[in-house]
mmCIF entry with sequence, helices, sheets and N, C-alpha, C, O atoms, coordinates in Angstrom:
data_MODEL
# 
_entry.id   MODEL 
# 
_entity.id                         1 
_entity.type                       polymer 
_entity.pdbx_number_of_molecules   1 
# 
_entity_poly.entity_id                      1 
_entity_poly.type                           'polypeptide(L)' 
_entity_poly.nstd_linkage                   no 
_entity_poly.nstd_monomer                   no 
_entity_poly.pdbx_seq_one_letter_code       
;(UNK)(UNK)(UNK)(UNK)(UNK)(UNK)(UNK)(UNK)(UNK)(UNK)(UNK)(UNK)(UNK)(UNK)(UNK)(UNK)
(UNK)(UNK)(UNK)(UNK)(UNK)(UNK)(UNK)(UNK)(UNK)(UNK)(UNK)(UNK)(UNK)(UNK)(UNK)(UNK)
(UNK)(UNK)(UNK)(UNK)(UNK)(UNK)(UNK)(UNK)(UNK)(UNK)(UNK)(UNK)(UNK)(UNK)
;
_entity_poly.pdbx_seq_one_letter_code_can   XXXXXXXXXXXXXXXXXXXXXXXXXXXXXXXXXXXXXXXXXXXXXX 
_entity_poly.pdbx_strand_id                 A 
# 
loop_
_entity_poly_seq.entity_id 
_entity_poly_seq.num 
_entity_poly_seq.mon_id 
_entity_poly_seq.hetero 
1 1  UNK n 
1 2  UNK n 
1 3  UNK n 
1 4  UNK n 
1 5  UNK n 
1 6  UNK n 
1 7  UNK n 
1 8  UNK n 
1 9  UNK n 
1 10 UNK n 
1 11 UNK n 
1 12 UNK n 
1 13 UNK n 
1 14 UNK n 
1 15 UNK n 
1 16 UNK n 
1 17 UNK n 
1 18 UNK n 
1 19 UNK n 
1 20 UNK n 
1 21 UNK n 
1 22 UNK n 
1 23 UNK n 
1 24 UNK n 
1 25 UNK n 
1 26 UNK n 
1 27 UNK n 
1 28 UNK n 
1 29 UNK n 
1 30 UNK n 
1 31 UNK n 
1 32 UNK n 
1 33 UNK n 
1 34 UNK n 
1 35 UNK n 
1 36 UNK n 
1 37 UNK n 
1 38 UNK n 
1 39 UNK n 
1 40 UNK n 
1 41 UNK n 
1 42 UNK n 
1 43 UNK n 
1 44 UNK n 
1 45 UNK n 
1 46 UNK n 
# 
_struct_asym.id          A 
_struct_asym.entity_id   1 
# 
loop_
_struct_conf.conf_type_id 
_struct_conf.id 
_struct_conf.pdbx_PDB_helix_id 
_struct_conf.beg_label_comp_id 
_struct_conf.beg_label_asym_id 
_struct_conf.beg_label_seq_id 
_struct_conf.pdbx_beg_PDB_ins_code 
_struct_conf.end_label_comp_id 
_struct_conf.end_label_asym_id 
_struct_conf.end_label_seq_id 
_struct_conf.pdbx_end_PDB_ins_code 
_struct_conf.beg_auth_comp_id 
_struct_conf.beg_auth_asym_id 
_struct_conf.beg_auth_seq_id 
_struct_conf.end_auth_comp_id 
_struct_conf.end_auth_asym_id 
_struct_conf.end_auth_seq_id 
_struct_conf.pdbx_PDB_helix_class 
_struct_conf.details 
_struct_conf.pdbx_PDB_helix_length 
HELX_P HELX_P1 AA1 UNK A 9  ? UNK A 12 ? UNK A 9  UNK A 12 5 ? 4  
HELX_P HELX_P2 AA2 UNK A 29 ? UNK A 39 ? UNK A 29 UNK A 39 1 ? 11 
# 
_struct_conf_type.id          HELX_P 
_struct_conf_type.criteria    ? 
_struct_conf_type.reference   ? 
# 
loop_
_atom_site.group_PDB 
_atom_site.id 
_atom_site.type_symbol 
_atom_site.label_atom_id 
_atom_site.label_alt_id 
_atom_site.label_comp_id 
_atom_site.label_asym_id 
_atom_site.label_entity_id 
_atom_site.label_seq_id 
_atom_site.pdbx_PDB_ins_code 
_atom_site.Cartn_x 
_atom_site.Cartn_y 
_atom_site.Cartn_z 
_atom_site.occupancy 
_atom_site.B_iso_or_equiv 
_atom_site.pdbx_formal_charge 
_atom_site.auth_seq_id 
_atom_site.auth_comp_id 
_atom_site.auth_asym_id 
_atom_site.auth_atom_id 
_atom_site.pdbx_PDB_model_num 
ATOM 1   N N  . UNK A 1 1  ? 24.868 2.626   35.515  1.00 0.00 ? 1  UNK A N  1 
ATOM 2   C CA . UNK A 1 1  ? 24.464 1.440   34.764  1.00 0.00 ? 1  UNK A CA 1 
ATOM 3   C C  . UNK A 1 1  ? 23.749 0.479   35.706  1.00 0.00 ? 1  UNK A C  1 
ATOM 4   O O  . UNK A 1 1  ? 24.316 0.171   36.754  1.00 0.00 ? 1  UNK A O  1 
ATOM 5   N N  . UNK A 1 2  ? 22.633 0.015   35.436  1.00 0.00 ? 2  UNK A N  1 
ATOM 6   C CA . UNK A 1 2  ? 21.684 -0.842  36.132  1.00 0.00 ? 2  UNK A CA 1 
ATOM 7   C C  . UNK A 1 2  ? 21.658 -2.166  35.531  1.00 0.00 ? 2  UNK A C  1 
ATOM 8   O O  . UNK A 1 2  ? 21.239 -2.313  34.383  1.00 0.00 ? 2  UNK A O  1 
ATOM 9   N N  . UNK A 1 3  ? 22.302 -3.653  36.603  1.00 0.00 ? 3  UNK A N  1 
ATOM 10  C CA . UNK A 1 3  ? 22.547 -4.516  36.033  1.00 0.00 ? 3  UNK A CA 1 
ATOM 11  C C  . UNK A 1 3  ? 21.410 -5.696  36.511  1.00 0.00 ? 3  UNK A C  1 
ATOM 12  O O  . UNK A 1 3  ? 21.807 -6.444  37.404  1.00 0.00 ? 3  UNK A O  1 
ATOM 13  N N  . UNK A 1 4  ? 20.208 -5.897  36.061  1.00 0.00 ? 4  UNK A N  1 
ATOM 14  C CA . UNK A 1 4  ? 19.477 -6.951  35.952  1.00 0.00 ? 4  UNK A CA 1 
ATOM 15  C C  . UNK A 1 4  ? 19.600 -7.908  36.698  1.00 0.00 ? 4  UNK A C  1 
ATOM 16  O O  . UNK A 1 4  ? 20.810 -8.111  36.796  1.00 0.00 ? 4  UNK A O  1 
ATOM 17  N N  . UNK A 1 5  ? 18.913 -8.796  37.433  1.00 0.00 ? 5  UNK A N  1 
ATOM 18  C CA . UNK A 1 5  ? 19.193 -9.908  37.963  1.00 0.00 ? 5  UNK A CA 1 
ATOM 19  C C  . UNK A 1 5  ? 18.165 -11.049 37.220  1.00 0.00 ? 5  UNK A C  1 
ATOM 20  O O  . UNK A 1 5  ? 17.002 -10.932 36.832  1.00 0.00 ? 5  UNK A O  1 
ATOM 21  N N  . UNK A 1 6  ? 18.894 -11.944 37.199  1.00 0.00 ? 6  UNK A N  1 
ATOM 22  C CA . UNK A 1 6  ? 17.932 -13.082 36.712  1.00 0.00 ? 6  UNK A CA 1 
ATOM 23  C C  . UNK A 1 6  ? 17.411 -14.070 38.200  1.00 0.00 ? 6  UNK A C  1 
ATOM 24  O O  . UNK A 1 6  ? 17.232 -15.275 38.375  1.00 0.00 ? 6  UNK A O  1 
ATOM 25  N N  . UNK A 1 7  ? 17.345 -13.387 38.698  1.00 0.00 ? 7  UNK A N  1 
ATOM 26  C CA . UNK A 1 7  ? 17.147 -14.394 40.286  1.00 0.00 ? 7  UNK A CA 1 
ATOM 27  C C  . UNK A 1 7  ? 15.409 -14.648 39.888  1.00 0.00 ? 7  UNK A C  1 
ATOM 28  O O  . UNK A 1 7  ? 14.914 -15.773 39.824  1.00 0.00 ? 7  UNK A O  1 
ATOM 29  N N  . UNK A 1 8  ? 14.424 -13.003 39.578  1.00 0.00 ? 8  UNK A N  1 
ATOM 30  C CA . UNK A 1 8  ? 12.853 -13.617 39.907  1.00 0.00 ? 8  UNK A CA 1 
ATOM 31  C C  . UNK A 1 8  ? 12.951 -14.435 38.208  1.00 0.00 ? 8  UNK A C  1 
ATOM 32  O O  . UNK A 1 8  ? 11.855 -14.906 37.904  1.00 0.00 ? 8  UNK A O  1 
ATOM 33  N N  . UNK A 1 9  ? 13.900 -14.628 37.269  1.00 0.00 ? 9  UNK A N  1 
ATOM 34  C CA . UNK A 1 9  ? 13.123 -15.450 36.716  1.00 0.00 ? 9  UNK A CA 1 
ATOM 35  C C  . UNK A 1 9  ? 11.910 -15.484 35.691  1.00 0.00 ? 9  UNK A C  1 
ATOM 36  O O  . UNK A 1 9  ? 11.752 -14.929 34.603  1.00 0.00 ? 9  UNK A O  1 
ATOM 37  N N  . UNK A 1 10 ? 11.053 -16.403 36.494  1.00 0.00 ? 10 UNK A N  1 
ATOM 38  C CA . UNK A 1 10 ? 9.764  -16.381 35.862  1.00 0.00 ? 10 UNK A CA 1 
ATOM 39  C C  . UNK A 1 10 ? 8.957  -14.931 35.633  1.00 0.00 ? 10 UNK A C  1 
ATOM 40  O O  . UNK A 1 10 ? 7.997  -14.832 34.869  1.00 0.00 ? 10 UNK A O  1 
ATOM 41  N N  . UNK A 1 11 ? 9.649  -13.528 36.629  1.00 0.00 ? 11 UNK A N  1 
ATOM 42  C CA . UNK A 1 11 ? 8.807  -13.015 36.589  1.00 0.00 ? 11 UNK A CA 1 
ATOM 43  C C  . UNK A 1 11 ? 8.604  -11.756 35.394  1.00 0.00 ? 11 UNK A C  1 
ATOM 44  O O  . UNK A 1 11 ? 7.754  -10.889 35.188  1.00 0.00 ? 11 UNK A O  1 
ATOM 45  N N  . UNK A 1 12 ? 10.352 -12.338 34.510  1.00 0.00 ? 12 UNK A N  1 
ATOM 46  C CA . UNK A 1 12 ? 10.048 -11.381 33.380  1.00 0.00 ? 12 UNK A CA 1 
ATOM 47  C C  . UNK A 1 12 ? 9.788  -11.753 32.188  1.00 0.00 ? 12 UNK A C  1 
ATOM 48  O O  . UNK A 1 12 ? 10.193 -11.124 31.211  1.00 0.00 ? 12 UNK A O  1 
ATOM 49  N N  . UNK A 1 13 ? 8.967  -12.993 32.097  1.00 0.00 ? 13 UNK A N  1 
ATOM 50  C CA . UNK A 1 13 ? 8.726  -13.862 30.827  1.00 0.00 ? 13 UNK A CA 1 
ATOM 51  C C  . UNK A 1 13 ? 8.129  -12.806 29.886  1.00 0.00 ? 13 UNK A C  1 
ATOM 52  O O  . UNK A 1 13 ? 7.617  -11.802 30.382  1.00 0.00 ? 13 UNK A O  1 
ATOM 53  N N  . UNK A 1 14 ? 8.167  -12.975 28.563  1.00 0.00 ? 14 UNK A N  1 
ATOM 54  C CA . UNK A 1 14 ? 8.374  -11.921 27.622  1.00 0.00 ? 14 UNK A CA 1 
ATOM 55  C C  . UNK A 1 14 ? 6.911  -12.790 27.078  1.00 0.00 ? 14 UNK A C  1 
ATOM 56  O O  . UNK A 1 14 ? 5.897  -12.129 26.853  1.00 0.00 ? 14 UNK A O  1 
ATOM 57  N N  . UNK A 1 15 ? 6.905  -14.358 26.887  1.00 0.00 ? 15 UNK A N  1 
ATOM 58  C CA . UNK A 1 15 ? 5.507  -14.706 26.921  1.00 0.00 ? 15 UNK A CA 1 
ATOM 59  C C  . UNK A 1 15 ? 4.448  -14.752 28.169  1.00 0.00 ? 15 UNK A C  1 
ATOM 60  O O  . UNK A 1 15 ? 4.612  -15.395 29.205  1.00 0.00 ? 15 UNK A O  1 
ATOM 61  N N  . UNK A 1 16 ? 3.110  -13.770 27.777  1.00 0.00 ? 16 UNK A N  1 
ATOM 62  C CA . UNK A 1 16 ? 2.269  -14.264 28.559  1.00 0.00 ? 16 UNK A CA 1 
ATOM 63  C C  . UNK A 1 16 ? 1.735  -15.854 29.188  1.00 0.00 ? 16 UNK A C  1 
ATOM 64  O O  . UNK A 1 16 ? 2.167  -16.867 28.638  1.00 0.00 ? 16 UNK A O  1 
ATOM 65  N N  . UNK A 1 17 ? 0.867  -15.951 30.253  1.00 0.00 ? 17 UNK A N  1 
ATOM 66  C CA . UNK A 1 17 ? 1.463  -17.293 30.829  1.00 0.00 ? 17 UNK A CA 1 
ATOM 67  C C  . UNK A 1 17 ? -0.131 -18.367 29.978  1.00 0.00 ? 17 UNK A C  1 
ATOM 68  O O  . UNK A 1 17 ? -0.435 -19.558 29.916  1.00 0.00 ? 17 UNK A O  1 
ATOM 69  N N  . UNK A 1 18 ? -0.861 -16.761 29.375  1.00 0.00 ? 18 UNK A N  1 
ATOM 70  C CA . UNK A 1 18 ? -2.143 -17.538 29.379  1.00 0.00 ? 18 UNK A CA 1 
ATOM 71  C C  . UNK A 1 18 ? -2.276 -18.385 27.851  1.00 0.00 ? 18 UNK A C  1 
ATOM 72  O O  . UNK A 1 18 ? -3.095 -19.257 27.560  1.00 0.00 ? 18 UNK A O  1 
ATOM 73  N N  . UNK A 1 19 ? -1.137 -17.783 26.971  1.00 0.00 ? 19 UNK A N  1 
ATOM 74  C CA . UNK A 1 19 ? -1.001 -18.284 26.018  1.00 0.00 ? 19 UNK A CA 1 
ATOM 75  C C  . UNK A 1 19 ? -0.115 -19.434 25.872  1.00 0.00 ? 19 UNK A C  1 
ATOM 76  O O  . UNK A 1 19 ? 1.108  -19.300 25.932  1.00 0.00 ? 19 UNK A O  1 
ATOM 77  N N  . UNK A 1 20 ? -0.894 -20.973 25.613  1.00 0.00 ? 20 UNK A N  1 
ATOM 78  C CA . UNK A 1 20 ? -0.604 -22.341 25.574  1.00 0.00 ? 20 UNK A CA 1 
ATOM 79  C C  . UNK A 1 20 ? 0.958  -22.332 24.139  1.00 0.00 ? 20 UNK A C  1 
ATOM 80  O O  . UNK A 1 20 ? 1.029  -21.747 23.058  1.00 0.00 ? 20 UNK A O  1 
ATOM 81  N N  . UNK A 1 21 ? 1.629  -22.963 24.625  1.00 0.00 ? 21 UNK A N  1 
ATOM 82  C CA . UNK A 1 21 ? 2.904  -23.334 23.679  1.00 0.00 ? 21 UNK A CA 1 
ATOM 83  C C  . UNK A 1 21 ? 2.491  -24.570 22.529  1.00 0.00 ? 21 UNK A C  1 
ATOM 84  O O  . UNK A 1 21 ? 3.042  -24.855 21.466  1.00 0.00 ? 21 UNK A O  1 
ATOM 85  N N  . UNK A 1 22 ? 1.303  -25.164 23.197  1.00 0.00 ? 22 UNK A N  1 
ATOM 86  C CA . UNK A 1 22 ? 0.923  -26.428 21.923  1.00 0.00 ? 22 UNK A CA 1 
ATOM 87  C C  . UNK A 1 22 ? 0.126  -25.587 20.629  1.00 0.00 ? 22 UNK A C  1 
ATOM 88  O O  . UNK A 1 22 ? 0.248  -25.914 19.448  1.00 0.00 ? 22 UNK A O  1 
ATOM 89  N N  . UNK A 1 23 ? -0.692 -24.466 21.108  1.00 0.00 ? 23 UNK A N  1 
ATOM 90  C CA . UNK A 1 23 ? -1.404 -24.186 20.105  1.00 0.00 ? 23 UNK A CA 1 
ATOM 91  C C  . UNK A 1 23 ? -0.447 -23.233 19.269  1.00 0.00 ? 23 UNK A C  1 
ATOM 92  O O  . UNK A 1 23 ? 0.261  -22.348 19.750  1.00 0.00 ? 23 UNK A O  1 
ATOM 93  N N  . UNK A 1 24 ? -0.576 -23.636 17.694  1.00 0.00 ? 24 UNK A N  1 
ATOM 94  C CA . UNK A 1 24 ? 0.198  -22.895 16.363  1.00 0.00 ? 24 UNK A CA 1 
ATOM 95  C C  . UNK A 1 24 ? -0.262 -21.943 16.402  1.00 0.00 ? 24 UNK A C  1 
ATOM 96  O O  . UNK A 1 24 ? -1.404 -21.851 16.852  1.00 0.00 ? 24 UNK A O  1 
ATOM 97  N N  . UNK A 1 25 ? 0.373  -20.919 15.985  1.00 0.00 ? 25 UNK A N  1 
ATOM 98  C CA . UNK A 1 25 ? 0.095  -19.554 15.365  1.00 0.00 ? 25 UNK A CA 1 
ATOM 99  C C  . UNK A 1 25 ? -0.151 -19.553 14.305  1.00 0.00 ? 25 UNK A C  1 
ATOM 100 O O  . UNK A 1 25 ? 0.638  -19.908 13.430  1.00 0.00 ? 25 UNK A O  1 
ATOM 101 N N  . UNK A 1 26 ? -1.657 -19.033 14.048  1.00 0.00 ? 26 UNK A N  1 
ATOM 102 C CA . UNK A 1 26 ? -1.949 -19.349 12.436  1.00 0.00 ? 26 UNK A CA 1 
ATOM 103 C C  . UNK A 1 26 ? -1.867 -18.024 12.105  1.00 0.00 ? 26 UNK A C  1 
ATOM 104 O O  . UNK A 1 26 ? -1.857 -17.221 13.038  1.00 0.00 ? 26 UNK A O  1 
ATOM 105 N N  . UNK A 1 27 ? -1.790 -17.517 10.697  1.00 0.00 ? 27 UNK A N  1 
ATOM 106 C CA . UNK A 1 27 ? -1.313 -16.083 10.402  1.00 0.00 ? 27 UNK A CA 1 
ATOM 107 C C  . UNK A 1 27 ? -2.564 -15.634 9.706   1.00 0.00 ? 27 UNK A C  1 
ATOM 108 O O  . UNK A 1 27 ? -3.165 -16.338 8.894   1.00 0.00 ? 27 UNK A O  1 
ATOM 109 N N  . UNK A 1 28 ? -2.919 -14.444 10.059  1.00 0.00 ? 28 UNK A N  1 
ATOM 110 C CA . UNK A 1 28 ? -4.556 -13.843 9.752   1.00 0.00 ? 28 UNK A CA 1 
ATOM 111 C C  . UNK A 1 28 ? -4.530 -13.924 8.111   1.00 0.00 ? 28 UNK A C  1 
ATOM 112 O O  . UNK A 1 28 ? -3.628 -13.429 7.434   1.00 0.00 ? 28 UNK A O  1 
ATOM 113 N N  . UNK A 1 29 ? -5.727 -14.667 7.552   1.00 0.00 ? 29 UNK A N  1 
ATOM 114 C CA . UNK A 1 29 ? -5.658 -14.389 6.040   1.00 0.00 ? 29 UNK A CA 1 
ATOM 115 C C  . UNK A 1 29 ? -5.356 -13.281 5.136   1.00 0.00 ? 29 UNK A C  1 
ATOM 116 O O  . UNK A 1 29 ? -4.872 -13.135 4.014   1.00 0.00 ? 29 UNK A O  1 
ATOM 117 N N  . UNK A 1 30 ? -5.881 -12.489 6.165   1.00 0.00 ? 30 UNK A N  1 
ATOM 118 C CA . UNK A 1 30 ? -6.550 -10.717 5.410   1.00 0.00 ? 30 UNK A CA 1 
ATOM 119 C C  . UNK A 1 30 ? -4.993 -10.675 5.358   1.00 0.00 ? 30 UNK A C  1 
ATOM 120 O O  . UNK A 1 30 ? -4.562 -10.601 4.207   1.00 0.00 ? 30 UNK A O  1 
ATOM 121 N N  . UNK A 1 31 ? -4.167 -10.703 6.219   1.00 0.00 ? 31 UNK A N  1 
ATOM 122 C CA . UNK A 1 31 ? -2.650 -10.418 6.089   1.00 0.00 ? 31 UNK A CA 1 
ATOM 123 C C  . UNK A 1 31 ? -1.913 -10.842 4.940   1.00 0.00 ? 31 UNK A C  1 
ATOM 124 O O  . UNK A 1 31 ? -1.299 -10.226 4.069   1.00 0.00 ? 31 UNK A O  1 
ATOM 125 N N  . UNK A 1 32 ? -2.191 -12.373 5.220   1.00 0.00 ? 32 UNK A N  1 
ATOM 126 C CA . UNK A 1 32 ? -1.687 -12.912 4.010   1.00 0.00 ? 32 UNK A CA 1 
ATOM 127 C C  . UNK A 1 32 ? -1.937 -12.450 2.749   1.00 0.00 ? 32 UNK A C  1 
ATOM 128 O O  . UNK A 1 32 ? -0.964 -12.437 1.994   1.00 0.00 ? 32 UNK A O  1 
ATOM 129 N N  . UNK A 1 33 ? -3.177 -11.998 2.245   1.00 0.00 ? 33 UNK A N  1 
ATOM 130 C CA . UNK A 1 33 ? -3.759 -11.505 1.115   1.00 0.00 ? 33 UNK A CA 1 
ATOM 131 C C  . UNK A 1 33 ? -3.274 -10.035 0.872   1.00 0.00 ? 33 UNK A C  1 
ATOM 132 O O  . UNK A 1 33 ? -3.600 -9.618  -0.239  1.00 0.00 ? 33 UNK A O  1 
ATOM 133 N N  . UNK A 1 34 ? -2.630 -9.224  1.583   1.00 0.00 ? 34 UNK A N  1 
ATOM 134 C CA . UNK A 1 34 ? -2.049 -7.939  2.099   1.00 0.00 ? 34 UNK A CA 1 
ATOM 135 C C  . UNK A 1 34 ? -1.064 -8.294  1.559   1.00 0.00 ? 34 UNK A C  1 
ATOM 136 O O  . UNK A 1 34 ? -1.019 -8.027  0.359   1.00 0.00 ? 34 UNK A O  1 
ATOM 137 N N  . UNK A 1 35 ? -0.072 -8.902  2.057   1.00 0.00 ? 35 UNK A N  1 
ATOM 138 C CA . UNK A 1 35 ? 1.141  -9.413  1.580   1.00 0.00 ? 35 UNK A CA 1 
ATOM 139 C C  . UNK A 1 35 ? 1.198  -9.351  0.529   1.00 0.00 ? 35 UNK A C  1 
ATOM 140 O O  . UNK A 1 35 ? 1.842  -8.413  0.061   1.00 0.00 ? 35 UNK A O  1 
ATOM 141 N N  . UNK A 1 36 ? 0.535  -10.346 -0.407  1.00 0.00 ? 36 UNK A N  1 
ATOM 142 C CA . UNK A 1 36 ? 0.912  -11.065 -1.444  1.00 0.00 ? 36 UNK A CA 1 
ATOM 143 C C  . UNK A 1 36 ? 0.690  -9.939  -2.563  1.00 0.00 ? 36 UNK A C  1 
ATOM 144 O O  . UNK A 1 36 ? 1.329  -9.938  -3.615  1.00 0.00 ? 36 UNK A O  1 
ATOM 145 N N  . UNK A 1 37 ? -0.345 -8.914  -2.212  1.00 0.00 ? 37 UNK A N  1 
ATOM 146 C CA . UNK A 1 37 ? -0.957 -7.907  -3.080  1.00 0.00 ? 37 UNK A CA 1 
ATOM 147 C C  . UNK A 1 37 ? 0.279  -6.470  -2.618  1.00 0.00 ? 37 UNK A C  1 
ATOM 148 O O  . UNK A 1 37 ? 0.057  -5.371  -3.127  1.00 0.00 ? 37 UNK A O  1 
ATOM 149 N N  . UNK A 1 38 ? 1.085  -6.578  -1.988  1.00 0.00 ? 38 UNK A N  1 
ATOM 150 C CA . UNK A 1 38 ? 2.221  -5.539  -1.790  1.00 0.00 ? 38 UNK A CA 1 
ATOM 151 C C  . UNK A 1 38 ? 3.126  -6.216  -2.772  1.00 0.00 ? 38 UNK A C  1 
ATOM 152 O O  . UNK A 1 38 ? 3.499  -5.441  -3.652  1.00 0.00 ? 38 UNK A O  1 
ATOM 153 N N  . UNK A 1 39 ? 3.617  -7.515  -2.887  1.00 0.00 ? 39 UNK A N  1 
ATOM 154 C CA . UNK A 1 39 ? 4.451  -8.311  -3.926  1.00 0.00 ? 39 UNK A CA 1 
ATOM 155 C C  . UNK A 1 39 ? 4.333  -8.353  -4.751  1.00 0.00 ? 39 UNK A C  1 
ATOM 156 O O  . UNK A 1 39 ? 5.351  -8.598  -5.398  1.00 0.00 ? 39 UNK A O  1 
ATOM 157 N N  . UNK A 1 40 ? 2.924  -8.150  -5.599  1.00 0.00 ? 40 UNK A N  1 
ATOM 158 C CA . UNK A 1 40 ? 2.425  -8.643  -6.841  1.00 0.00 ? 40 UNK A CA 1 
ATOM 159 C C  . UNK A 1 40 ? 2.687  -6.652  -7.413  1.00 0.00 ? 40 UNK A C  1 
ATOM 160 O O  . UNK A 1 40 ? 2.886  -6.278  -8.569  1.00 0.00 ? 40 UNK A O  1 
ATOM 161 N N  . UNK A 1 41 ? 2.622  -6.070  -6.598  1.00 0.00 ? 41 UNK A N  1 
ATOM 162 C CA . UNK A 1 41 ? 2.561  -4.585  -6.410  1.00 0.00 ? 41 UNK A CA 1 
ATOM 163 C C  . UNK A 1 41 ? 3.915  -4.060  -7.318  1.00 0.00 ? 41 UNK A C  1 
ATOM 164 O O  . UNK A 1 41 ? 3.963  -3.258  -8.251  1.00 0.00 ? 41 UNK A O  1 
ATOM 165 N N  . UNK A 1 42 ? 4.901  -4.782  -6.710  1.00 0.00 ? 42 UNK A N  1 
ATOM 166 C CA . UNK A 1 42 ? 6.302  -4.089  -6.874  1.00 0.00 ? 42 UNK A CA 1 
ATOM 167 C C  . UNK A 1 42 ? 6.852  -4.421  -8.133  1.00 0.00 ? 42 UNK A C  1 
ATOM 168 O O  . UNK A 1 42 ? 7.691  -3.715  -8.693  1.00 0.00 ? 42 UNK A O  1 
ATOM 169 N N  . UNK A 1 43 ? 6.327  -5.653  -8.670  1.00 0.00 ? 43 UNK A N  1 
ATOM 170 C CA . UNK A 1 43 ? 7.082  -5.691  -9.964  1.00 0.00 ? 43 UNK A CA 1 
ATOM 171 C C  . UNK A 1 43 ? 7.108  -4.862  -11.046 1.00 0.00 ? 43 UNK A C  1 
ATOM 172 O O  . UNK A 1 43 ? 6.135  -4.122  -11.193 1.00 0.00 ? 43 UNK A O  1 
ATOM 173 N N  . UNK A 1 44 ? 7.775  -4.828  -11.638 1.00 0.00 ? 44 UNK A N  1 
ATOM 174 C CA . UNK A 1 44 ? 8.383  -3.736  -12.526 1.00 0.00 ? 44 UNK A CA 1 
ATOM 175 C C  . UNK A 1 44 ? 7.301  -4.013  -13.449 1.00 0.00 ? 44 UNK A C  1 
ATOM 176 O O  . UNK A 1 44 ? 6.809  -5.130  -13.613 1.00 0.00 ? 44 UNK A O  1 
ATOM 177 N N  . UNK A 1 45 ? 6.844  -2.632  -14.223 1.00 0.00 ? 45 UNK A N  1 
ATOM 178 C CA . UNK A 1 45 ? 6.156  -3.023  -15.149 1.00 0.00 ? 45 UNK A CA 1 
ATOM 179 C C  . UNK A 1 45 ? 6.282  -3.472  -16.496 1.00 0.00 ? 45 UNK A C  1 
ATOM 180 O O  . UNK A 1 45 ? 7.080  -2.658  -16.961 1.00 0.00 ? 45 UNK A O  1 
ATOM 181 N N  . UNK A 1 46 ? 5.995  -4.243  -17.382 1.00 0.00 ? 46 UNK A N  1 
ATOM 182 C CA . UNK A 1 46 ? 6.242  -4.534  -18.738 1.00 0.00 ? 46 UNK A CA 1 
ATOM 183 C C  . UNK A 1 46 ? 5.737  -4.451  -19.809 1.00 0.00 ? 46 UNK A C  1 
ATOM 184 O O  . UNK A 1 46 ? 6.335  -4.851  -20.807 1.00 0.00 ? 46 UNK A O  1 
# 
């Protein structure tokens, strides 16, 4: 069993360093429109 050290820290940040924390994550439209058309998808028919 191999037990980790947290000593380096910074050096296993899971975020890259080049990506700023102020700027939002906006979510790709095409996705959104993906989404909504998998939802509209499932309802049962009537």
């Amino acid at each position: 069993m191999e037990v980790l050290s947290t000593a380096q820290g910074d050096a296993h940040c899971p975020l890259p360093r080049v990506v700023k924390a102020t700027q939002a994550a906006q979510p790709d439209r095409d996705l959104l429109l993906f989404m909504f058309g998998l939802t509209q998808g499932m309802r049962p028919q009537s």
